[in-house]
PDB file of N, CA, C and O in Angstrom:
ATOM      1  N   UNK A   1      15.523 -19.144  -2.146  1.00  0.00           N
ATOM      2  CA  UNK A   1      14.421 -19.372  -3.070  1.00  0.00           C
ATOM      3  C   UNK A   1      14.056 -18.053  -3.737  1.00  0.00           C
ATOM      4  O   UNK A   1      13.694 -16.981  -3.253  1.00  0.00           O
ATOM      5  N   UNK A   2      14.272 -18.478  -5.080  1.00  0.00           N
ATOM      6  CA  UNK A   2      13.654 -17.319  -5.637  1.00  0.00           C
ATOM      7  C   UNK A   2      11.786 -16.963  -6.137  1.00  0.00           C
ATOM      8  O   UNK A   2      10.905 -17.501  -5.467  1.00  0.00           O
ATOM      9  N   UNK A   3      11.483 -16.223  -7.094  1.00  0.00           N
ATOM     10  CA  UNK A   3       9.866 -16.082  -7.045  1.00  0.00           C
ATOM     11  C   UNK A   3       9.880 -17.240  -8.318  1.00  0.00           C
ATOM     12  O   UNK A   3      10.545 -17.389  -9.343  1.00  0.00           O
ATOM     13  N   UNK A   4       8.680 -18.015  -7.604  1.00  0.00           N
ATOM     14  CA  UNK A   4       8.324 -19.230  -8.702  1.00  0.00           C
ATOM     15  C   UNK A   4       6.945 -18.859  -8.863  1.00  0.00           C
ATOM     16  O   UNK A   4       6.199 -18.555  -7.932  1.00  0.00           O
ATOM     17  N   UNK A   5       6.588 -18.901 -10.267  1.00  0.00           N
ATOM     18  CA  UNK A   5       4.842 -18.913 -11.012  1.00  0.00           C
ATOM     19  C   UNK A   5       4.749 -20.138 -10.795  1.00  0.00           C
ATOM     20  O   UNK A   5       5.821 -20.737 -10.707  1.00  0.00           O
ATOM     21  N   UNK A   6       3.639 -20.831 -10.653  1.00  0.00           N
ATOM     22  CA  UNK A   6       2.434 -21.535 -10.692  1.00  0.00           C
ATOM     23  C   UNK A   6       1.786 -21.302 -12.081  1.00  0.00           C
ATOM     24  O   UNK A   6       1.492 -20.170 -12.468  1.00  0.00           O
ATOM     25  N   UNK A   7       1.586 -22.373 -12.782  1.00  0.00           N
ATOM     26  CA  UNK A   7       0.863 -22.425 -13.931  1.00  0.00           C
ATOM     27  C   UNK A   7      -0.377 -23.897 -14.485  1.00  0.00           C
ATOM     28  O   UNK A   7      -0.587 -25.024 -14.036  1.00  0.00           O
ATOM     29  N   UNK A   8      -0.788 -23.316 -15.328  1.00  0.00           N
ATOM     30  CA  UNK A   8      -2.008 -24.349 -15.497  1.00  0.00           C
ATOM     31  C   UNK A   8      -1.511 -25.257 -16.681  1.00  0.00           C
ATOM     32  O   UNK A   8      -0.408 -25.058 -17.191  1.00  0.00           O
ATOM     33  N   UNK A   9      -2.496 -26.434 -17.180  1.00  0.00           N
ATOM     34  CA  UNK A   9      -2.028 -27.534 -18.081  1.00  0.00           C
ATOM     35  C   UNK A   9      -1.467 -26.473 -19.102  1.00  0.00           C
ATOM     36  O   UNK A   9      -0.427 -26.860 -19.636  1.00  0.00           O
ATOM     37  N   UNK A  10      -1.925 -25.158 -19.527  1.00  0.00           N
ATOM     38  CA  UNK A  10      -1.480 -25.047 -20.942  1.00  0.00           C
ATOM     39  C   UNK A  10      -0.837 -23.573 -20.842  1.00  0.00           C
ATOM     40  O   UNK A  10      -0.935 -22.624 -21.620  1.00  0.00           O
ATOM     41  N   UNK A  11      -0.133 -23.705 -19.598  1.00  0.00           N
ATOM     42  CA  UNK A  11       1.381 -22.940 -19.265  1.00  0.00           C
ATOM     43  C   UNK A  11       0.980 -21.625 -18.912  1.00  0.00           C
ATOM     44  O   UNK A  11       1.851 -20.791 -18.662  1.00  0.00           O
ATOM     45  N   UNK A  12       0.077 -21.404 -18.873  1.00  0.00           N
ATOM     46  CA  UNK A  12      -0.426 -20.064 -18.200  1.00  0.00           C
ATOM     47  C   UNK A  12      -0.539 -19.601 -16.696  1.00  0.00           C
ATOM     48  O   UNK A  12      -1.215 -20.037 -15.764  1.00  0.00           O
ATOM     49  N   UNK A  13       0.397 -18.521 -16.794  1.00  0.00           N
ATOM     50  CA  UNK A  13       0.567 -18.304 -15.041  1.00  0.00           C
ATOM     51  C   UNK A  13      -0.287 -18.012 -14.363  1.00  0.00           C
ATOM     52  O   UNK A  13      -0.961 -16.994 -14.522  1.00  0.00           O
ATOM     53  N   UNK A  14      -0.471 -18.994 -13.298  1.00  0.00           N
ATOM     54  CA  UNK A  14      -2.036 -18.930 -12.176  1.00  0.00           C
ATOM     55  C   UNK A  14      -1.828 -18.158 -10.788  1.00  0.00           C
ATOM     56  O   UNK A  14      -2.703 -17.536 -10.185  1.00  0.00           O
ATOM     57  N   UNK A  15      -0.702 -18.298 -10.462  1.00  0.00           N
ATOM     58  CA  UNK A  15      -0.105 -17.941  -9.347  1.00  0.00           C
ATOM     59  C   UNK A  15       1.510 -17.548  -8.831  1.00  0.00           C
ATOM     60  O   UNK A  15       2.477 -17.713  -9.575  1.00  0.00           O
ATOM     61  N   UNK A  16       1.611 -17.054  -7.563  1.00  0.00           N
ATOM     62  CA  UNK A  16       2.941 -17.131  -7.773  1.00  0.00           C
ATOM     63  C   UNK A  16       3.176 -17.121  -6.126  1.00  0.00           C
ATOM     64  O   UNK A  16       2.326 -16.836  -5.283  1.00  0.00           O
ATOM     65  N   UNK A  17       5.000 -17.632  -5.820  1.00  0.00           N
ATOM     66  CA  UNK A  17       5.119 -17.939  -4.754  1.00  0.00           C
ATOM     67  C   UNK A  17       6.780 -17.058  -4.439  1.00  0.00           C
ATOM     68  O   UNK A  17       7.873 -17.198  -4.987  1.00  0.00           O
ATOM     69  N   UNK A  18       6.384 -16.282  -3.478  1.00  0.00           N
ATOM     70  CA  UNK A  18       7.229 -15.289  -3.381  1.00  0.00           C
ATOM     71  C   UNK A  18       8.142 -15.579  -1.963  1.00  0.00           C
ATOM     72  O   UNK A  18       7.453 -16.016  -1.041  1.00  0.00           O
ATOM     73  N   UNK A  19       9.249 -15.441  -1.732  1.00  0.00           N
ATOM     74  CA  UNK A  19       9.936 -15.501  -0.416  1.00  0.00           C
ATOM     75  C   UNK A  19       9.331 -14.545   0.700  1.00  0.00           C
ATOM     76  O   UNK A  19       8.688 -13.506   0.547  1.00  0.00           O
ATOM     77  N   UNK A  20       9.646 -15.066   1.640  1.00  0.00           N
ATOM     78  CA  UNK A  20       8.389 -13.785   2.734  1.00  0.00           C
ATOM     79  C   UNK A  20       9.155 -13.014   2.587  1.00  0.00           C
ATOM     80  O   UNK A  20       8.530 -12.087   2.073  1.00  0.00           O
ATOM     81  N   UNK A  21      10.629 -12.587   2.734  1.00  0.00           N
ATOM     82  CA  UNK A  21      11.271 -11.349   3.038  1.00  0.00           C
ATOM     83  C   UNK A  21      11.035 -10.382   1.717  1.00  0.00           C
ATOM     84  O   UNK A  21      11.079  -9.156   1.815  1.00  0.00           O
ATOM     85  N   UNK A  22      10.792 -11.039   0.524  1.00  0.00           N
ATOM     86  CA  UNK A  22      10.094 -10.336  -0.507  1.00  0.00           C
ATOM     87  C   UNK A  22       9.044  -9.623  -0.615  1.00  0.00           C
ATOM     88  O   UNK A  22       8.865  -8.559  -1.208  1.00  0.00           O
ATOM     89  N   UNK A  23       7.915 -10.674   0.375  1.00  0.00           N
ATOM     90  CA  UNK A  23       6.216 -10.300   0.250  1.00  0.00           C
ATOM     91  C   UNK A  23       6.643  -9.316   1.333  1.00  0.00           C
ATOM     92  O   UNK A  23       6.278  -8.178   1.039  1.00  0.00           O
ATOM     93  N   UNK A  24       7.229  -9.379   2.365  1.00  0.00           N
ATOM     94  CA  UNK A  24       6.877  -8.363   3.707  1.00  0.00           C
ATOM     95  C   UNK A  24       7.398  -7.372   2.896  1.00  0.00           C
ATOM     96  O   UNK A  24       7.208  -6.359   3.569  1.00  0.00           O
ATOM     97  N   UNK A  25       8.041  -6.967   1.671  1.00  0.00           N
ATOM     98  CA  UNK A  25       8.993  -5.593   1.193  1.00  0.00           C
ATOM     99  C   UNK A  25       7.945  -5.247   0.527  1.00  0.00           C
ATOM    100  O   UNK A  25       7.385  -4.173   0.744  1.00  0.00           O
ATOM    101  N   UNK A  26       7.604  -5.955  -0.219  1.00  0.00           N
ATOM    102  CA  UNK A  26       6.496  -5.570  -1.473  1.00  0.00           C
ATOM    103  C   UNK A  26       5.098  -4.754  -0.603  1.00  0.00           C
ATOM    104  O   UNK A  26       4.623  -3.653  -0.884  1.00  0.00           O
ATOM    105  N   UNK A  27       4.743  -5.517   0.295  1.00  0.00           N
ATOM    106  CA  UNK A  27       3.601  -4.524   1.400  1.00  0.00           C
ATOM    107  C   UNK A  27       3.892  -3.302   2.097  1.00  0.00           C
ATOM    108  O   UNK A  27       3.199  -2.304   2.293  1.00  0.00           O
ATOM    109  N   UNK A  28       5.506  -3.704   2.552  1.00  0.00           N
ATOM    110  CA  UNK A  28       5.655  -2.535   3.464  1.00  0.00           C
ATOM    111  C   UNK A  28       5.614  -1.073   2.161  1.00  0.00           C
ATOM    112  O   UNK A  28       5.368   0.092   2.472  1.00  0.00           O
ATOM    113  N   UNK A  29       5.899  -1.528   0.837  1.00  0.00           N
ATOM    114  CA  UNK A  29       6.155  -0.347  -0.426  1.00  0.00           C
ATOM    115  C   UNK A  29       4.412  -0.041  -0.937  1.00  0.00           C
ATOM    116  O   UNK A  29       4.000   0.830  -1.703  1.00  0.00           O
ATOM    117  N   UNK A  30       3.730  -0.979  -0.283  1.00  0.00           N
ATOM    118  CA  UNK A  30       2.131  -0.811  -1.123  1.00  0.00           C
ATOM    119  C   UNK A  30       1.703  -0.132   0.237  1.00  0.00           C
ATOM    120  O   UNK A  30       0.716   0.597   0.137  1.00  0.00           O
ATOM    121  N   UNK A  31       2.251  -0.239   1.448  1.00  0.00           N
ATOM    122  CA  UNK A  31       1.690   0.742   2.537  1.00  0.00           C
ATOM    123  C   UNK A  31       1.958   2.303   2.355  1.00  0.00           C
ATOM    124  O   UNK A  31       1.069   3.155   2.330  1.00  0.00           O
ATOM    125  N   UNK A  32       3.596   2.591   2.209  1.00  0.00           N
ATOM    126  CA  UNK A  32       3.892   3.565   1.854  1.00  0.00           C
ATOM    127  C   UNK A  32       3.197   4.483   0.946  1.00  0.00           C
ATOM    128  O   UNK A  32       2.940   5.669   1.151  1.00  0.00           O
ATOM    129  N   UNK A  33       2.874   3.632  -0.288  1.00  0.00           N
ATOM    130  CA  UNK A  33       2.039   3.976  -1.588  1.00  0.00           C
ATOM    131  C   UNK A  33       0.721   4.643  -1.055  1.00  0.00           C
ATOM    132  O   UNK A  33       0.240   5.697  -1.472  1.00  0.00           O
ATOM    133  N   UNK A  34       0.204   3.808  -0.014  1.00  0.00           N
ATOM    134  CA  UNK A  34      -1.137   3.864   0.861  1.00  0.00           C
ATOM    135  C   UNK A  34      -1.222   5.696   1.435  1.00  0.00           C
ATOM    136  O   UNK A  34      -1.909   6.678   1.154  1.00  0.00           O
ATOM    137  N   UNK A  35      -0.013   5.354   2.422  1.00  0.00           N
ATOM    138  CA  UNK A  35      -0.098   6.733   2.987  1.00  0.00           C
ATOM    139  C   UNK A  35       0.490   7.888   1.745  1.00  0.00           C
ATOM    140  O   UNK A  35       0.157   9.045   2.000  1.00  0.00           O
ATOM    141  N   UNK A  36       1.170   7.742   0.676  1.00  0.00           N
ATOM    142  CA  UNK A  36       1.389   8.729   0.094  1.00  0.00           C
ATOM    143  C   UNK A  36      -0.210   8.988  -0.082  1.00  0.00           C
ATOM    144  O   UNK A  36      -0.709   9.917   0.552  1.00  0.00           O
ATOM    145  N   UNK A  37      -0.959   8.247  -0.866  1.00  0.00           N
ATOM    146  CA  UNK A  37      -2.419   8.367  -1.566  1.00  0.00           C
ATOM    147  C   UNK A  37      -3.504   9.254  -0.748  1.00  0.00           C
ATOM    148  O   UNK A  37      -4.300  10.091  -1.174  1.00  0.00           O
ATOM    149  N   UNK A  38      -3.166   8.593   1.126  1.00  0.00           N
ATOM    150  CA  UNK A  38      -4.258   9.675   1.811  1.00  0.00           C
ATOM    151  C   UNK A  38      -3.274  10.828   2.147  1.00  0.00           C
ATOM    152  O   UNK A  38      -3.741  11.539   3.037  1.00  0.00           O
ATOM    153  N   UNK A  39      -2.359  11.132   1.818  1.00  0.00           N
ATOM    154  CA  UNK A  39      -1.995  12.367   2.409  1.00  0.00           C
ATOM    155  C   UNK A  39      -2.557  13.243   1.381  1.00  0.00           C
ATOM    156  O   UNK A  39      -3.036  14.335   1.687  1.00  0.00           O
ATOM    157  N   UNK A  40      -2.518  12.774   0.065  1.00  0.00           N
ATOM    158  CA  UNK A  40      -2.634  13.830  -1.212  1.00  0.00           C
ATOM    159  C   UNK A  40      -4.144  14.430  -0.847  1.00  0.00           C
ATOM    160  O   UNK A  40      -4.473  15.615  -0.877  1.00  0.00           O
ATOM    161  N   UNK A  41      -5.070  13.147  -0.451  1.00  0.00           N
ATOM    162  CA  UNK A  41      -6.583  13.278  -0.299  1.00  0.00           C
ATOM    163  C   UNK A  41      -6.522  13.749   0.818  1.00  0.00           C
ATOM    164  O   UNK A  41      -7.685  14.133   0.948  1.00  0.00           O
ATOM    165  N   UNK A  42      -5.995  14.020   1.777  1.00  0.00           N
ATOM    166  CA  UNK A  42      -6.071  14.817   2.808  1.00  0.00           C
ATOM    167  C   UNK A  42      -6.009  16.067   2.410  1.00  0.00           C
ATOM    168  O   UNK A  42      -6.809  16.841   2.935  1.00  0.00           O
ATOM    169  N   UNK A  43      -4.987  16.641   1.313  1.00  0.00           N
ATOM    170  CA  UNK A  43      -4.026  17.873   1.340  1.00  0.00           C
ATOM    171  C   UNK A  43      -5.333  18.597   0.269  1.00  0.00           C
ATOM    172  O   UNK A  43      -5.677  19.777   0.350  1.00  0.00           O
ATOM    173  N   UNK A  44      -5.969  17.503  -0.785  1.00  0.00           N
ATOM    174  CA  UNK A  44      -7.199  17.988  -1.602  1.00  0.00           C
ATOM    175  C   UNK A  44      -8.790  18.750  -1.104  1.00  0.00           C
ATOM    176  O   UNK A  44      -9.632  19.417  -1.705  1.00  0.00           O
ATOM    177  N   UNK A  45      -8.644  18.225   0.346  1.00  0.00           N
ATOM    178  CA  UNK A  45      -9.877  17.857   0.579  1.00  0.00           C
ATOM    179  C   UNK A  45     -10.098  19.479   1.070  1.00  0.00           C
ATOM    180  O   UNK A  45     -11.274  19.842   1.095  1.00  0.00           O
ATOM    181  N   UNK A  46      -9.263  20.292   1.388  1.00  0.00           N
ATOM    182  CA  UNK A  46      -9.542  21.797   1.649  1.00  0.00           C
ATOM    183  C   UNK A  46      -7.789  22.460   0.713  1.00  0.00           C
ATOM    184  O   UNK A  46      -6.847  22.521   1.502  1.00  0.00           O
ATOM    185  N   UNK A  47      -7.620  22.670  -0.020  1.00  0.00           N
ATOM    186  CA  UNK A  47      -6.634  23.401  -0.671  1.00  0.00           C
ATOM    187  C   UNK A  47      -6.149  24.683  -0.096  1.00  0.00           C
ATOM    188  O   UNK A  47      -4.943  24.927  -0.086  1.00  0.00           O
ATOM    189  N   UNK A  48      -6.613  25.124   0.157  1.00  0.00           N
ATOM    190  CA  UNK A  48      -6.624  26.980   1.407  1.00  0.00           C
ATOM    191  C   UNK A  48      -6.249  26.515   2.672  1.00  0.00           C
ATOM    192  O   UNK A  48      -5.469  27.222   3.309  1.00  0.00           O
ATOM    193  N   UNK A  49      -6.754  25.185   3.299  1.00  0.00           N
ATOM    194  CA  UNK A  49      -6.095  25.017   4.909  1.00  0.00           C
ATOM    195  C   UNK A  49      -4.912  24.357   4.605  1.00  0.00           C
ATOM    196  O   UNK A  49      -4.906  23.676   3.579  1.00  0.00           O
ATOM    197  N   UNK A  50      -3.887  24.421   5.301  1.00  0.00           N
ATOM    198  CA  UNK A  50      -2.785  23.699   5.691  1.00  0.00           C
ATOM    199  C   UNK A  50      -2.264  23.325   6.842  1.00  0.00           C
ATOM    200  O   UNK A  50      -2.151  24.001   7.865  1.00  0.00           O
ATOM    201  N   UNK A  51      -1.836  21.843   6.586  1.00  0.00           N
ATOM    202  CA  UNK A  51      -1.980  20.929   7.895  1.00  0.00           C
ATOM    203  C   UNK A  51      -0.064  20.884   8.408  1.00  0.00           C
ATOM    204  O   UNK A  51       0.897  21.263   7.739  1.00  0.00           O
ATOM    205  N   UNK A  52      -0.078  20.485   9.323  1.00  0.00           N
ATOM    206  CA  UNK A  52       0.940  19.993   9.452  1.00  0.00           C
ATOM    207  C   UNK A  52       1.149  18.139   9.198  1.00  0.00           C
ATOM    208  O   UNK A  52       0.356  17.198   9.161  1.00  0.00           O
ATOM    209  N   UNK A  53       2.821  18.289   9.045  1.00  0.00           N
ATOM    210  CA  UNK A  53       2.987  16.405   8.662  1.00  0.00           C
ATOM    211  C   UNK A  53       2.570  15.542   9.965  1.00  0.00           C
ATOM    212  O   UNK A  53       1.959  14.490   9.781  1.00  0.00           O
ATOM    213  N   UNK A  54       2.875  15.951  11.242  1.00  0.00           N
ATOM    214  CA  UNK A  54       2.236  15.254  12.315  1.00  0.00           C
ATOM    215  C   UNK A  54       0.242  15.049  12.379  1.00  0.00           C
ATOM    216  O   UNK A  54      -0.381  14.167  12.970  1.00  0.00           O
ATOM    217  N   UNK A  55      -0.299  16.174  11.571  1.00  0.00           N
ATOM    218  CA  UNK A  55      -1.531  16.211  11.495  1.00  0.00           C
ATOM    219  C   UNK A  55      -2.019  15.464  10.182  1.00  0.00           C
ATOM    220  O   UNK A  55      -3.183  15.100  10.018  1.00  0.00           O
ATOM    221  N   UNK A  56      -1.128  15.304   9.389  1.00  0.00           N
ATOM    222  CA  UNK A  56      -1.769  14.717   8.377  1.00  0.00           C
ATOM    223  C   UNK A  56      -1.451  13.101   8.129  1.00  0.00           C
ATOM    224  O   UNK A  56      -1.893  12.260   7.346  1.00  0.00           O
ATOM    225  N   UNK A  57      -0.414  13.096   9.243  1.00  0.00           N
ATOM    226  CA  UNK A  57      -0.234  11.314   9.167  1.00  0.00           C
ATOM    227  C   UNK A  57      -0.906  11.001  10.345  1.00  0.00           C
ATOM    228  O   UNK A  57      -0.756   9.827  10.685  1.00  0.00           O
ATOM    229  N   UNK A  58      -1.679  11.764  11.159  1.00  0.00           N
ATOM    230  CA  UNK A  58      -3.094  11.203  12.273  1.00  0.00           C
ATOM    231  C   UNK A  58      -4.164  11.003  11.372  1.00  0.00           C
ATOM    232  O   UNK A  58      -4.677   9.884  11.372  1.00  0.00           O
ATOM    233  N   UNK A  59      -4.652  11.959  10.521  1.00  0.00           N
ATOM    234  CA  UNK A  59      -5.646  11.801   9.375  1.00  0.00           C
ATOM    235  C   UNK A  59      -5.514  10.415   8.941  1.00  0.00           C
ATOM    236  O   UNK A  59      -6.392   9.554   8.996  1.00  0.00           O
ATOM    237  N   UNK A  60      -3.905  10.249   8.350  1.00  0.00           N
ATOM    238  CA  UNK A  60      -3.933   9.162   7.726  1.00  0.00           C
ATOM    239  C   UNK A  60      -4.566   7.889   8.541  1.00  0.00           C
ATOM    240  O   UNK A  60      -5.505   7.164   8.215  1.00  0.00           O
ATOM    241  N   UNK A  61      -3.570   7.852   9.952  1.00  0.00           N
ATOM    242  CA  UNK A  61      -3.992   6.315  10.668  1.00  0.00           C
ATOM    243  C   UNK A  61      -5.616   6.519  10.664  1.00  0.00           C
ATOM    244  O   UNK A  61      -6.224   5.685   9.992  1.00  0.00           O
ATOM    245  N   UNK A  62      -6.272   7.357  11.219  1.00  0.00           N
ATOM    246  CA  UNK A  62      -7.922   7.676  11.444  1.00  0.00           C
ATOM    247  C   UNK A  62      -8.378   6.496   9.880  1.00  0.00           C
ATOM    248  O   UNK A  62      -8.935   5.400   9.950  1.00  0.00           O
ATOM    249  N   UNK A  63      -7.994   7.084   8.854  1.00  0.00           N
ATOM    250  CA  UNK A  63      -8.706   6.849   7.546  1.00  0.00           C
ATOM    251  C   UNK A  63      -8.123   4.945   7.168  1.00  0.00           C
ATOM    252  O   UNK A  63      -8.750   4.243   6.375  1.00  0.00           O
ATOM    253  N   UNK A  64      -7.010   4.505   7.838  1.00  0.00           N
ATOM    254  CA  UNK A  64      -6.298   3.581   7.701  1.00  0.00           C
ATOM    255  C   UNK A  64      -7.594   2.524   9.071  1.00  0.00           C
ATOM    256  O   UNK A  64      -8.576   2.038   8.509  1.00  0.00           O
ATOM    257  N   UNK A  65      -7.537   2.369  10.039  1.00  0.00           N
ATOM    258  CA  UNK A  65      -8.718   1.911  11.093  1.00  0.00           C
ATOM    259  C   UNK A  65     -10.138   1.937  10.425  1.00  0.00           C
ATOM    260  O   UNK A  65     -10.999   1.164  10.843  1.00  0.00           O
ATOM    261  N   UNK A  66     -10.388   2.749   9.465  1.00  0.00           N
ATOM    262  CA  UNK A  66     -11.974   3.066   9.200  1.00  0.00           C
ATOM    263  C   UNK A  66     -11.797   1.733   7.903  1.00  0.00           C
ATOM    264  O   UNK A  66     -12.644   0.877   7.648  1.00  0.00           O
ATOM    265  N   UNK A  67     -10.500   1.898   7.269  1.00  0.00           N
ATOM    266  CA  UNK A  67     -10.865   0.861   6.047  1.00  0.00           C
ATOM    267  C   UNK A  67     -10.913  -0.442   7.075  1.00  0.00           C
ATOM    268  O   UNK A  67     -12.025  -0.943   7.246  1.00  0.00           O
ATOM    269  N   UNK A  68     -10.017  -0.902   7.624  1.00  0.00           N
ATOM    270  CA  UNK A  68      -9.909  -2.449   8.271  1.00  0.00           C
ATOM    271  C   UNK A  68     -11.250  -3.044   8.858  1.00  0.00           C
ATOM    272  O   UNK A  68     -11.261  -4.172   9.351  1.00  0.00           O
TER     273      UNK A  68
END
């Protein structure tokens, strides 16, 4: 199955229906996106300190638990 739209009487796309092995790719790439986004805001948030990558992907999970 490929991705099918959903549309209304006058053909306008309302929705859409994606294969899971699609949707689980598409999240696991909007997570990635996620942690690129807090690392940058991590790396902003003091410019003069520098972290290490083990320290700044703990930041991340910390900031990842606080949104949920």
């Amino acid at each position: 199955m490929e991705t099918q739209f959903l549309t209304d009487e006058k053909g306008n796309r309302t929705a859409v229906v994606l294969p899971i092995k699609k949707y689980n790719k598409l999240i696991e790439k909007l997570e990635d996106l996620e942690d690129i986004r807090l690392y940058d805001e991590a790396k902003r948030e003091d410019e003069g300190y520098r972290i290490s990558i083990d320290e700044a992907f703990k930041i991340i999970e910390e900031k990842r638990k606080l949104e949920k």
